[in-house]
PDB file of N, CA, C and O in Angstrom, chain B, residues numbered from 101:
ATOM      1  N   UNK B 101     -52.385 -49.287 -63.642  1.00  0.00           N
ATOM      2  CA  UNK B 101     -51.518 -49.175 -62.497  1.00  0.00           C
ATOM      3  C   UNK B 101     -52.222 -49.719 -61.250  1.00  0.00           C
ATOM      4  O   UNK B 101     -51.678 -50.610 -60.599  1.00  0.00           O
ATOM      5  N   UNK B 102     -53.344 -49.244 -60.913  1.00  0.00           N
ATOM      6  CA  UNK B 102     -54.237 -49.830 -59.769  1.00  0.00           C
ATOM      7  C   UNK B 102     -54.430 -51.143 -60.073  1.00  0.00           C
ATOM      8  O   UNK B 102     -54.363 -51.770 -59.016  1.00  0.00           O
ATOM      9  N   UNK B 103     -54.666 -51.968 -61.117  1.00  0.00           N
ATOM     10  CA  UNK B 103     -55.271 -52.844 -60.941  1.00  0.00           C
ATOM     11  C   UNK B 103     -54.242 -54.015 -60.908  1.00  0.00           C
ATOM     12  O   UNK B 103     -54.597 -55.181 -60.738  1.00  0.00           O
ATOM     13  N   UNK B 104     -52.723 -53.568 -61.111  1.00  0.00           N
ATOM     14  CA  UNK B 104     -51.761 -53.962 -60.709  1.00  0.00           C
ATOM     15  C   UNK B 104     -51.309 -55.048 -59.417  1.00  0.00           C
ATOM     16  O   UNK B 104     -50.702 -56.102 -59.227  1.00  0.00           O
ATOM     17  N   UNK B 105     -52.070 -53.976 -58.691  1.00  0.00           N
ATOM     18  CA  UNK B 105     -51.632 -54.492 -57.406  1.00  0.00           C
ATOM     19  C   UNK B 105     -53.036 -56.117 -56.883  1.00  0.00           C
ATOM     20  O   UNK B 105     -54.245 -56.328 -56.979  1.00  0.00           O
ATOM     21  N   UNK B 106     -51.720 -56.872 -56.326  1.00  0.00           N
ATOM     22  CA  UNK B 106     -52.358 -58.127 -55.720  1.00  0.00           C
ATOM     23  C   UNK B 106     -53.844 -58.571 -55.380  1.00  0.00           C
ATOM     24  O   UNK B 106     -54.588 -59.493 -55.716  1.00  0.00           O
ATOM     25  N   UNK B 107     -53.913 -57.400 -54.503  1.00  0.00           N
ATOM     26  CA  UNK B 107     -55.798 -57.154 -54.083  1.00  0.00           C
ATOM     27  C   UNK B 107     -56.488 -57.079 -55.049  1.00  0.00           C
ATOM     28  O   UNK B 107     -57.570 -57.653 -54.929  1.00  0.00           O
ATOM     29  N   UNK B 108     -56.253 -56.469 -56.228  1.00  0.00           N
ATOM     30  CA  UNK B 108     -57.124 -56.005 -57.364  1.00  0.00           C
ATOM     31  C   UNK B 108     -57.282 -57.246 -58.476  1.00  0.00           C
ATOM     32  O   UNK B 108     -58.083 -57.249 -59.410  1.00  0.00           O
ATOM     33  N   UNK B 109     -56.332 -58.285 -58.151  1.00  0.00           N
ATOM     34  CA  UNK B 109     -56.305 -59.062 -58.807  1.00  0.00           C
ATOM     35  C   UNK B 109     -57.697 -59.737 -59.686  1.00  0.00           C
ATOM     36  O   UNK B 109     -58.464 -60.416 -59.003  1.00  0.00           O
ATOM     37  N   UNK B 110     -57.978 -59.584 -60.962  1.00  0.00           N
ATOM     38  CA  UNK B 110     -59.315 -60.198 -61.473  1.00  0.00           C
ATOM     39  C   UNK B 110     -60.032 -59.363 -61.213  1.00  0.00           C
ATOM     40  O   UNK B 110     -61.167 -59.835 -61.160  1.00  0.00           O
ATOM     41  N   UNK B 111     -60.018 -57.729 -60.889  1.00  0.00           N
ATOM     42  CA  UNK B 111     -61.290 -56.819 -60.477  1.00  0.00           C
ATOM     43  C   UNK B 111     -61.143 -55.895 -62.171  1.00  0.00           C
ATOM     44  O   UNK B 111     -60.472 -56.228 -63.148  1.00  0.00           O
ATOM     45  N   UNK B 112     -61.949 -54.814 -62.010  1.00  0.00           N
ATOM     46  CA  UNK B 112     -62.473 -53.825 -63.026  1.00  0.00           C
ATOM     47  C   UNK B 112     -61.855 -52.595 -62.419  1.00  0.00           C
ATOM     48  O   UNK B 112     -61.526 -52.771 -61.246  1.00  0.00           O
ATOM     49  N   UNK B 113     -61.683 -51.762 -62.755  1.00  0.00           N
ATOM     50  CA  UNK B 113     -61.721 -50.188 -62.794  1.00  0.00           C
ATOM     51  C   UNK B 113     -62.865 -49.387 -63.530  1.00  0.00           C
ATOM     52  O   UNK B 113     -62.847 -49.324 -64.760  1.00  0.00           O
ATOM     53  N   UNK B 114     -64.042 -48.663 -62.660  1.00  0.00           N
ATOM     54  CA  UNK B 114     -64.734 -48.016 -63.361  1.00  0.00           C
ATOM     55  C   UNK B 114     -64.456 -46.728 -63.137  1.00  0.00           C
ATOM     56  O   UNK B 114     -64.263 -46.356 -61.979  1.00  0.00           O
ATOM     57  N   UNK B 115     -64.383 -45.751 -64.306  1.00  0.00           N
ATOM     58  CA  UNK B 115     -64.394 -44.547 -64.457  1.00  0.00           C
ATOM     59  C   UNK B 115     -65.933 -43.308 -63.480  1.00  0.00           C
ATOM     60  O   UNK B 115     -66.995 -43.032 -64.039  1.00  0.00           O
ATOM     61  N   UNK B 116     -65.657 -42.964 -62.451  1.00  0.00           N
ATOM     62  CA  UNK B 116     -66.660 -42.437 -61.858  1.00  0.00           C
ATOM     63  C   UNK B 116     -66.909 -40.893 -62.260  1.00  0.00           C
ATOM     64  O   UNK B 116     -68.032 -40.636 -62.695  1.00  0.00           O
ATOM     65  N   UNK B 117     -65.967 -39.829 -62.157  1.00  0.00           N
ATOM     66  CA  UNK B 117     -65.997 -38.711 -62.343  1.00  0.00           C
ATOM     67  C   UNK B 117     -64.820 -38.137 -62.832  1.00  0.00           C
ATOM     68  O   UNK B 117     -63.799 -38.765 -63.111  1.00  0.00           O
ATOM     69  N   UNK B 118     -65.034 -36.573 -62.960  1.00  0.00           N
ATOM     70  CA  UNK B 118     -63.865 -35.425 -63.355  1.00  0.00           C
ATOM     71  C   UNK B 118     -64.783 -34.340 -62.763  1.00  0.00           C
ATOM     72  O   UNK B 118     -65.930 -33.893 -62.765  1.00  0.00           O
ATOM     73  N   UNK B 119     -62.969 -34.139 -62.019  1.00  0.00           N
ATOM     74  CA  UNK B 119     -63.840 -32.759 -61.194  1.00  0.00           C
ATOM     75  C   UNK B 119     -62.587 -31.467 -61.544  1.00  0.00           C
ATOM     76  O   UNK B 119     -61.425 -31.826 -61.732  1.00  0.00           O
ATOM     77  N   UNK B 120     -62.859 -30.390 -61.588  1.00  0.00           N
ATOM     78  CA  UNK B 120     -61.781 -29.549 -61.563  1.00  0.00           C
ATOM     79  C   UNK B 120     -60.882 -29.248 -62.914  1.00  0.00           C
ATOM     80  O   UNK B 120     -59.743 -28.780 -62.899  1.00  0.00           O
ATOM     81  N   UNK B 121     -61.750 -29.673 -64.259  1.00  0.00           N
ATOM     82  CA  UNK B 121     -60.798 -30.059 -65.263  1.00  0.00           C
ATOM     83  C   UNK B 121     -60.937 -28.602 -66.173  1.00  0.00           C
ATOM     84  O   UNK B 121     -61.973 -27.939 -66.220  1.00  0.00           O
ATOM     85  N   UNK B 122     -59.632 -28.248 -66.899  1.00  0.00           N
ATOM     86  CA  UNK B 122     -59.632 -27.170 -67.591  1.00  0.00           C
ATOM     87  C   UNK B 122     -58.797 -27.838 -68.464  1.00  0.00           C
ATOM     88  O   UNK B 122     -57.882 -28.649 -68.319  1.00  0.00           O
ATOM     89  N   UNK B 123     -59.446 -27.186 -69.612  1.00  0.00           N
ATOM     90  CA  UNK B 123     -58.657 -27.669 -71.152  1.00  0.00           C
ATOM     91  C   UNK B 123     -58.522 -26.064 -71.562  1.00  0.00           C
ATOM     92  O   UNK B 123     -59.286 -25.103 -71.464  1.00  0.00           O
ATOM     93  N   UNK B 124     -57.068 -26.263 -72.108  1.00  0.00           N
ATOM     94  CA  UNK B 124     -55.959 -24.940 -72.278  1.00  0.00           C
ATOM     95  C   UNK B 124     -55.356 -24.890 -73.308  1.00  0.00           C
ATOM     96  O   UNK B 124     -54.723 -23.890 -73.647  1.00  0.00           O
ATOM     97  N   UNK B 125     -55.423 -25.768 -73.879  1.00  0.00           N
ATOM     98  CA  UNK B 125     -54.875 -25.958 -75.511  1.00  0.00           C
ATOM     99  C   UNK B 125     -55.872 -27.085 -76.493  1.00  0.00           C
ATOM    100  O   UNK B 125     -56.553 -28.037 -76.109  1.00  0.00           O
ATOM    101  N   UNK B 126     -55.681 -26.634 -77.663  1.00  0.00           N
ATOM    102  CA  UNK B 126     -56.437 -27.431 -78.302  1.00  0.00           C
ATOM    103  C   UNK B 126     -55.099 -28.578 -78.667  1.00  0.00           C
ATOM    104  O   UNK B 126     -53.907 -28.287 -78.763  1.00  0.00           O
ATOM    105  N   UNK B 127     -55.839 -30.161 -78.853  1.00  0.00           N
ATOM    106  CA  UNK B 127     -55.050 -30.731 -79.006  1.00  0.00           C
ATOM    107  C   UNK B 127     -55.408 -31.456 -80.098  1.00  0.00           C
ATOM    108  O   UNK B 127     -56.508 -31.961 -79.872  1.00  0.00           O
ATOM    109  N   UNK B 128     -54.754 -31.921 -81.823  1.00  0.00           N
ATOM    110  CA  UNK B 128     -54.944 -32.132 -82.929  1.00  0.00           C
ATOM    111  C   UNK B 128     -54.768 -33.336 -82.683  1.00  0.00           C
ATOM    112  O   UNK B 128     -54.559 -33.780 -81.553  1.00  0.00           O
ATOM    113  N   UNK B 129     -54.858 -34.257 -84.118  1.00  0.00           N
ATOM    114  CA  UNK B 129     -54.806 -35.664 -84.602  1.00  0.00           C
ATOM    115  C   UNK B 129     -52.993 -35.250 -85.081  1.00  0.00           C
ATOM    116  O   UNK B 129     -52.529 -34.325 -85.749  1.00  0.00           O
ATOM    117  N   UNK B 130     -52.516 -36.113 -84.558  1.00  0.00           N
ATOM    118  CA  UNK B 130     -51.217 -36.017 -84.765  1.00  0.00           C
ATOM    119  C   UNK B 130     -50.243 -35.471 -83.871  1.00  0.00           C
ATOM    120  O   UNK B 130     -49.035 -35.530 -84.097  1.00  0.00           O
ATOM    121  N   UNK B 131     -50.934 -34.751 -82.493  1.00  0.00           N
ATOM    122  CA  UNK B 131     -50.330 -34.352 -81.278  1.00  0.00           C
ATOM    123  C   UNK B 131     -49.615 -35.610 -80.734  1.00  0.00           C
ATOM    124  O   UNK B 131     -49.984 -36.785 -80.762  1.00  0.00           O
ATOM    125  N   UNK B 132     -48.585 -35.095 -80.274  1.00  0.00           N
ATOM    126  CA  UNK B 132     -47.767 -35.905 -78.854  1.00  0.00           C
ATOM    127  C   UNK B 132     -48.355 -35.754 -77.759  1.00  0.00           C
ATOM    128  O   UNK B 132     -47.963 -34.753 -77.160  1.00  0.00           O
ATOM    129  N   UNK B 133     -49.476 -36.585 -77.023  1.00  0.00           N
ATOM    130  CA  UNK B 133     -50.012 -36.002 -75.897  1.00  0.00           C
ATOM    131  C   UNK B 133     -49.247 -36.554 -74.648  1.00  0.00           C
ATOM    132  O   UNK B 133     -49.304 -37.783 -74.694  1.00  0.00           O
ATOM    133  N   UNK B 134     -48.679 -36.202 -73.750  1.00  0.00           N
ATOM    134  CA  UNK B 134     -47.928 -36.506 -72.683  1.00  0.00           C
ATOM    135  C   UNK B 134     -48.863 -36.701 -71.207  1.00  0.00           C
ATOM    136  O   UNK B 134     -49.835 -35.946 -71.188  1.00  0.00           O
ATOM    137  N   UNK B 135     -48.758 -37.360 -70.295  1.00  0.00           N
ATOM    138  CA  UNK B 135     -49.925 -37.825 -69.562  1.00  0.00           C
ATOM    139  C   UNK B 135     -48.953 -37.952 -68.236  1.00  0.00           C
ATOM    140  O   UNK B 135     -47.910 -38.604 -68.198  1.00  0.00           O
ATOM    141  N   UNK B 136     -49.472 -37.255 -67.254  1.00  0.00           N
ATOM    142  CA  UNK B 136     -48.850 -37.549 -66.178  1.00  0.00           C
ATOM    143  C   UNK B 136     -49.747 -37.462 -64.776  1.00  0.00           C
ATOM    144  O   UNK B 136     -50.565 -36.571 -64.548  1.00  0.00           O
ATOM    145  N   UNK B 137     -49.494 -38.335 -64.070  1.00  0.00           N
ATOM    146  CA  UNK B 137     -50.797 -38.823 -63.450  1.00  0.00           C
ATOM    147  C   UNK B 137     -49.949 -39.183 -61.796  1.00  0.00           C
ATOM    148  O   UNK B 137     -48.876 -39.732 -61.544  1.00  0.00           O
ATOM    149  N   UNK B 138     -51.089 -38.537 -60.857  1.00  0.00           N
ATOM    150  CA  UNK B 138     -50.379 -37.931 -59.427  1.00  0.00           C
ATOM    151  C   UNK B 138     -51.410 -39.029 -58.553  1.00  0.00           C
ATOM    152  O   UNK B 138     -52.605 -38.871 -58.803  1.00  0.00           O
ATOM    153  N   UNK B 139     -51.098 -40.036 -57.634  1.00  0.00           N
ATOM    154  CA  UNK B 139     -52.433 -40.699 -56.848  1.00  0.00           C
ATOM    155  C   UNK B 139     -52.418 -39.941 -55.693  1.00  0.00           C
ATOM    156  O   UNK B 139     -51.458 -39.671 -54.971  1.00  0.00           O
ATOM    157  N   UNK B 140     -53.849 -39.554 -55.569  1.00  0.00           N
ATOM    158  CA  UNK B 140     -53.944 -38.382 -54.682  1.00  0.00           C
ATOM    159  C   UNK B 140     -54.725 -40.071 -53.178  1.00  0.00           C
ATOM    160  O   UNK B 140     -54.547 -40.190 -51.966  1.00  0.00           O
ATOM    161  N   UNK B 141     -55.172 -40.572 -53.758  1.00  0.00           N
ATOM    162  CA  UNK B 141     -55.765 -42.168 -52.786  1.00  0.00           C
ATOM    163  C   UNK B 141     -56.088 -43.025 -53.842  1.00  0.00           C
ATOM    164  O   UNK B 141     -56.736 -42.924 -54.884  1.00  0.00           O
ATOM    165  N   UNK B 142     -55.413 -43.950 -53.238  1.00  0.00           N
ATOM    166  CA  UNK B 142     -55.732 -45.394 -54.091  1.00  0.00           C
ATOM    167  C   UNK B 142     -56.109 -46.203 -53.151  1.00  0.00           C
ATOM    168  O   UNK B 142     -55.461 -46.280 -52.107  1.00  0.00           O
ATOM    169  N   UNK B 143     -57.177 -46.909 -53.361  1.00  0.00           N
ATOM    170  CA  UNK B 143     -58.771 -48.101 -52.747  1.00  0.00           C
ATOM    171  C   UNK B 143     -59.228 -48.289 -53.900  1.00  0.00           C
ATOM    172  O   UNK B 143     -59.045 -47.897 -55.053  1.00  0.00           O
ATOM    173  N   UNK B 144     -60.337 -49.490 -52.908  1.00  0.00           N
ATOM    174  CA  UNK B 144     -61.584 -49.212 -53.799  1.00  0.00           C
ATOM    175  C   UNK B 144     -62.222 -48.082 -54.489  1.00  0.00           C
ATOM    176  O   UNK B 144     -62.887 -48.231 -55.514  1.00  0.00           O
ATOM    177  N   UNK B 145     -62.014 -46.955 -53.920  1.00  0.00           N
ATOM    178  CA  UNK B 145     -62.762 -45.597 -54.451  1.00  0.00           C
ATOM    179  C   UNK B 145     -61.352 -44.963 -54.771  1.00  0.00           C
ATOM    180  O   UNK B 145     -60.652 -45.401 -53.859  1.00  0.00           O
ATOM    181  N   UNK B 146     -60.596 -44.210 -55.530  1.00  0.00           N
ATOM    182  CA  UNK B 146     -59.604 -43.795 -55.647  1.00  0.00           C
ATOM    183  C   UNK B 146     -59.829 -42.260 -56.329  1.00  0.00           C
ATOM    184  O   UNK B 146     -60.854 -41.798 -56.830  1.00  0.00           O
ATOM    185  N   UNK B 147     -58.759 -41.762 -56.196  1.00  0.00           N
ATOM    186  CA  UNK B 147     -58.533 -40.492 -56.938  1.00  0.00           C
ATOM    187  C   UNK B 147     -57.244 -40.245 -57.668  1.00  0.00           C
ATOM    188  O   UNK B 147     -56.253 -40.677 -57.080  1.00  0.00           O
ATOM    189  N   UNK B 148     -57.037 -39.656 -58.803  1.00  0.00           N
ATOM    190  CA  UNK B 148     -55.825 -39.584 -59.431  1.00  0.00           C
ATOM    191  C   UNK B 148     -55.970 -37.962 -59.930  1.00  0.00           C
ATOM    192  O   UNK B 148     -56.999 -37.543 -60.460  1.00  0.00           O
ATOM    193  N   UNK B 149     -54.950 -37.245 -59.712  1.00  0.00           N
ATOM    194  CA  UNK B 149     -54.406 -35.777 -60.560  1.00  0.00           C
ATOM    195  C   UNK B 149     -53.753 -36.101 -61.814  1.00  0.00           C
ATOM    196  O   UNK B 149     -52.798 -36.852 -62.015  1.00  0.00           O
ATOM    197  N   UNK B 150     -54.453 -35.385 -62.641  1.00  0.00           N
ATOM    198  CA  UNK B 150     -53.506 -35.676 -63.917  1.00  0.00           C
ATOM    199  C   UNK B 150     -53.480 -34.649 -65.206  1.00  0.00           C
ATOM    200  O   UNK B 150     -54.292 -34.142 -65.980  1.00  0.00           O
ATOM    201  N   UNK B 151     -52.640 -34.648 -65.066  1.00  0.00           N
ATOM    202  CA  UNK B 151     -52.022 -33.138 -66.169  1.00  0.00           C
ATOM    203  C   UNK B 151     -51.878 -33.658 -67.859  1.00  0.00           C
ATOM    204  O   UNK B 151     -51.321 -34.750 -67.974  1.00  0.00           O
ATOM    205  N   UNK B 152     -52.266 -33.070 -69.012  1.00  0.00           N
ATOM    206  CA  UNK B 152     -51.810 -33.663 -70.191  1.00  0.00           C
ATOM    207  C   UNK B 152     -51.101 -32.308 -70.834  1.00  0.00           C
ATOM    208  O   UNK B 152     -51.464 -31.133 -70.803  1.00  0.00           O
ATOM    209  N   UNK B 153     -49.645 -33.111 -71.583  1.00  0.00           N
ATOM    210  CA  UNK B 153     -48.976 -31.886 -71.871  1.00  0.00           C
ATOM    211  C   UNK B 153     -48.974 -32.067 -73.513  1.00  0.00           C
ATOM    212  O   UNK B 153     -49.376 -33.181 -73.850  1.00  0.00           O
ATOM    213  N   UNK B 154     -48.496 -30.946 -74.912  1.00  0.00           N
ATOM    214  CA  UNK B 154     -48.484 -30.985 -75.974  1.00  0.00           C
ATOM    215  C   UNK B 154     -46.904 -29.854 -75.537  1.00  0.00           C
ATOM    216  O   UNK B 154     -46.612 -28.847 -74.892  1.00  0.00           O
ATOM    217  N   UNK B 155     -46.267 -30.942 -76.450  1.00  0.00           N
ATOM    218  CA  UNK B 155     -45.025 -29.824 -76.723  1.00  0.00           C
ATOM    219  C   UNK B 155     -44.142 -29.493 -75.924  1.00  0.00           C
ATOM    220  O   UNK B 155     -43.004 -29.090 -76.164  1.00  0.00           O
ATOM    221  N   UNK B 156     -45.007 -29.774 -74.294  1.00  0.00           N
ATOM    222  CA  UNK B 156     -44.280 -28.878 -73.103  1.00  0.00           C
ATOM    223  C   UNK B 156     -45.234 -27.912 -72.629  1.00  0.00           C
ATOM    224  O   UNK B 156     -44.976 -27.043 -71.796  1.00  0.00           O
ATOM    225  N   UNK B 157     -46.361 -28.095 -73.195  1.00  0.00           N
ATOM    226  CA  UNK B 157     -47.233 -26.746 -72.828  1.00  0.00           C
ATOM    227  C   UNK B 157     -48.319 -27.578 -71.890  1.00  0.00           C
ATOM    228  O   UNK B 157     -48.916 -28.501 -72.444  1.00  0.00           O
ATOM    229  N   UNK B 158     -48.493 -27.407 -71.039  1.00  0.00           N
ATOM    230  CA  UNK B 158     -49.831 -27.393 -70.338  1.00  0.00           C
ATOM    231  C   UNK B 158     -51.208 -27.789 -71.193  1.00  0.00           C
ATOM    232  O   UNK B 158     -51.648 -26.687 -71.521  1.00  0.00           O
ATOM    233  N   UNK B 159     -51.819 -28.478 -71.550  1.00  0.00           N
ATOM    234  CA  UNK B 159     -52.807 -28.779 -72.561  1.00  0.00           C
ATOM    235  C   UNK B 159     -54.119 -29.166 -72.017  1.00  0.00           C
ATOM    236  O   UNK B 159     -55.062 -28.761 -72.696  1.00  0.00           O
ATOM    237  N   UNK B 160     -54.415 -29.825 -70.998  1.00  0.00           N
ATOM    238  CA  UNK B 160     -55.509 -30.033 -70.106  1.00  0.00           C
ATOM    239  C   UNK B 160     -55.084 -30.700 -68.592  1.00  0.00           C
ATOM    240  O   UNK B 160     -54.112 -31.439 -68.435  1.00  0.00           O
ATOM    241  N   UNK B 161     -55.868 -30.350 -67.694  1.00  0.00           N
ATOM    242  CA  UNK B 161     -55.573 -31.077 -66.253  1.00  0.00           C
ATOM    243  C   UNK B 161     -57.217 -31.455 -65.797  1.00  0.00           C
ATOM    244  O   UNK B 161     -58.126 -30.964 -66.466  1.00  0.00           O
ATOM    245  N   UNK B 162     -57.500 -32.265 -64.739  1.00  0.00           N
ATOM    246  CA  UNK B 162     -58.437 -32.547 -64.088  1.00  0.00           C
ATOM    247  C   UNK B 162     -58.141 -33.793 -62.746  1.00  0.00           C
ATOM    248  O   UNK B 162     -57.160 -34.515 -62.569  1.00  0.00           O
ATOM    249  N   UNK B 163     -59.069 -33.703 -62.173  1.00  0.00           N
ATOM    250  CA  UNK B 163     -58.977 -34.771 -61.062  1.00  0.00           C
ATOM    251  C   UNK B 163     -60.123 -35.859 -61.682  1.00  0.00           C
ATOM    252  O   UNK B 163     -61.268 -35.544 -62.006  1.00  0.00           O
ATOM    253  N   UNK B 164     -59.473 -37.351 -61.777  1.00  0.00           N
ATOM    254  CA  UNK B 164     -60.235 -38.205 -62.248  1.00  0.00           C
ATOM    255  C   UNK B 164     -60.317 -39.172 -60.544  1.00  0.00           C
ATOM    256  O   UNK B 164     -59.538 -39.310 -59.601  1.00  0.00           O
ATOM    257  N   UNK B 165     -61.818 -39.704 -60.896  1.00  0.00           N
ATOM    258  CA  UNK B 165     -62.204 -40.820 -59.739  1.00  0.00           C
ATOM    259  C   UNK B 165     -62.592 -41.914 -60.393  1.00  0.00           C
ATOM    260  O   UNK B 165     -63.162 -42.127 -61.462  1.00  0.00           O
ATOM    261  N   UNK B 166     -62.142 -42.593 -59.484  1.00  0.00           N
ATOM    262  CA  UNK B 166     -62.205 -44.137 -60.097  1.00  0.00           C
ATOM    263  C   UNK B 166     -63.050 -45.696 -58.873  1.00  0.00           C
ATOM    264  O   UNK B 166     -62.703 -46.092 -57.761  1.00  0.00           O
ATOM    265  N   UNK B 167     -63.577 -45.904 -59.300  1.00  0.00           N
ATOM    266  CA  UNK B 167     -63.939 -47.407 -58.152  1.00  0.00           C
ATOM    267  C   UNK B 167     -63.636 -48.854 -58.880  1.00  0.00           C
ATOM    268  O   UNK B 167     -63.890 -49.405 -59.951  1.00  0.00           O
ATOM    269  N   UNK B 168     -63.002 -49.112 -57.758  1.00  0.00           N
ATOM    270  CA  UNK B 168     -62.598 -51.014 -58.424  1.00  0.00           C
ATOM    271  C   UNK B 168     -63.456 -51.971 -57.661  1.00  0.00           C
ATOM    272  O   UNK B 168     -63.591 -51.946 -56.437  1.00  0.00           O
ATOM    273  N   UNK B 169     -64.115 -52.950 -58.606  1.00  0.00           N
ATOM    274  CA  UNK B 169     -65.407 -53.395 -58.176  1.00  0.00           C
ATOM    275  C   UNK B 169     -64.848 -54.786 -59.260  1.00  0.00           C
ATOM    276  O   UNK B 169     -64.136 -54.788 -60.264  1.00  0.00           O
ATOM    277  N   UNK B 170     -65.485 -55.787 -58.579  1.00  0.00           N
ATOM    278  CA  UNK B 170     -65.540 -57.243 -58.947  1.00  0.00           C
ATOM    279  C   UNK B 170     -66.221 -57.336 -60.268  1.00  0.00           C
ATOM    280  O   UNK B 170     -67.252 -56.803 -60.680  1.00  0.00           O
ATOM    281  N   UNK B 171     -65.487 -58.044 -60.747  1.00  0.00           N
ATOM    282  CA  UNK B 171     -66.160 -58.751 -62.015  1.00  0.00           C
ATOM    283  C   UNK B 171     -67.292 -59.353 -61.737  1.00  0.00           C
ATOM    284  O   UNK B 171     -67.496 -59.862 -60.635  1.00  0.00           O
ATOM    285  N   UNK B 172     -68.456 -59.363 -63.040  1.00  0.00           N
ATOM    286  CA  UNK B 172     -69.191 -60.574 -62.740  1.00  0.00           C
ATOM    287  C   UNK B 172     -69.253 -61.506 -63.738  1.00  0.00           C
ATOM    288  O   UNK B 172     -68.779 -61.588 -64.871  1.00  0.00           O
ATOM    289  N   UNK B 173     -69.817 -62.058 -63.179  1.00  0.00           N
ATOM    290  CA  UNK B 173     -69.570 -63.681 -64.014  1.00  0.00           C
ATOM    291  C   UNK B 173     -70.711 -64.106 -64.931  1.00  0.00           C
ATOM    292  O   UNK B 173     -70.649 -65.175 -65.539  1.00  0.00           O
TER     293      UNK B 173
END
């Protein structure tokens, strides 16, 4: 989704952190995992909320950070 946009064009997304995350259900090989994802700031340095559901149930949440940084060559 971030890297979507125009500016980002030809860049990376690196995975920086998880802060705040609780896992509430166990989730199997064969789960429906449902993913829903809140931009709390999108930049270079970004943050995203994001909830994963099984079933309808609440299954894990956390705040993920992210930085978009140039390729190299």
């Amino acid at each position: 989704m971030v890297l979507s946009r125009p500016d980002f064009t030809g860049k990376l997304a690196y995975f920086m952190g998880i802060d705040e995350a609780k896992f509430r259900l166990p989730v199997l090989p064969g789960c429906v995992l449902r993913l829903h994802l809140e931009a709390q700031r999108v930049g270079r340095i970004g943050k995203f909320r994001g909830e994963a559901y099984v079933d309808g149930k609440l299954a894990a949440e956390a705040t993920l950070t992210f930085a978009v940084v140039d390729q190299e060559a």
